[in-house]
C-alpha positions in Angstrom: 33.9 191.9 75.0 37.0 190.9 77.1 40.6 192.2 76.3 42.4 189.3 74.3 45.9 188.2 76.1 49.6 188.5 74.0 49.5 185.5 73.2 45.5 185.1 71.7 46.5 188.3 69.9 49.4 186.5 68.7 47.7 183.4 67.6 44.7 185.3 65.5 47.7 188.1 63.6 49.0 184.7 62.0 46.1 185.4 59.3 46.0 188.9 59.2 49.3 189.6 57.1 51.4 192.7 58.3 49.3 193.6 61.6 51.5 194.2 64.8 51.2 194.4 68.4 52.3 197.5 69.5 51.1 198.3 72.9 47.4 198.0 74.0 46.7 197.7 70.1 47.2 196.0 66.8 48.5 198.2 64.3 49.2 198.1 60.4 50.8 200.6 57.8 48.7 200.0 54.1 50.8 202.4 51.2 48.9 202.9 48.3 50.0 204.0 45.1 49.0 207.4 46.0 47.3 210.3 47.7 44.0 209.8 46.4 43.8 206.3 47.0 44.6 206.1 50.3 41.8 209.0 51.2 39.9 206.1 48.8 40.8 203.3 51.4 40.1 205.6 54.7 36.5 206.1 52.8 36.1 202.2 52.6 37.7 201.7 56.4 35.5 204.3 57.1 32.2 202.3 56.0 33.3 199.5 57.8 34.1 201.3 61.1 31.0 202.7 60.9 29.2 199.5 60.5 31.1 197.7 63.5 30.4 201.0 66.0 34.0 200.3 66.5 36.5 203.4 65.3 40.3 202.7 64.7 42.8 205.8 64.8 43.7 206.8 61.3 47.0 208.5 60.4 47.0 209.4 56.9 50.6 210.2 55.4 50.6 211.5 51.8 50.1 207.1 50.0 50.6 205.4 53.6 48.1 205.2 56.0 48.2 203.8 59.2 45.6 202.1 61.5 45.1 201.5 64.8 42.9 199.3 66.9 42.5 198.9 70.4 39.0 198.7 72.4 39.6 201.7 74.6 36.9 200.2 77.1 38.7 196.8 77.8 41.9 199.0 77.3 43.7 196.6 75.0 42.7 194.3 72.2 39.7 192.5 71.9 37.9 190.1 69.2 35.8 193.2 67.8 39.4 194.9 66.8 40.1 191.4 65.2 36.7 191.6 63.5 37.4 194.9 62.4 41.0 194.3 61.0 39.7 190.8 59.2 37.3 193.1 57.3 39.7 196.1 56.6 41.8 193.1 55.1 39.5 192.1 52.2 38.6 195.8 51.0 
């Protein structure tokens, strides 16, 4: 799957509220209303990553909890980390 350019990133973060570039990624922060449900979410994100064959970096910080996706193979963003966030976004 080829790496997306700025600008088709750009274009497909206008319907996936919050997500930013930051680097060779997209990246979001998602706080919960606490500990337990955000180990809850990285469960659910889990399933999904799992599902894709497509693993985001997690960063769990007590309620926030922060994702990261980038197709280390293209070595930037690609429409499978799209895919991925689009999911993570109705959970």
């Amino acid at each position: 799957m080829a790496k997306l350019s700025k600008k088709e990133i750009q274009g497909k973060l206008k319907d996936l509220k919050d997500w930013q570039i930051k680097g060779r990624a997209i990246v979001k922060t998602f706080t919960l209303p606490s500990f337990k449900e955000a180990i809850s979410f990285v469960t659910k994100v889990t399933d999904l990553a799992e599902a894709a064959n497509h693993h985001p970096d997690m960063l769990i910080q007590y309620n926030k909890v922060t994702l990261t996706l980038s197709t280390g193979s293209e070595g930037g963003v690609t429409e499978h980390d799209i895919n991925l966030a689009t999911q993570i976004e109705k959970t």
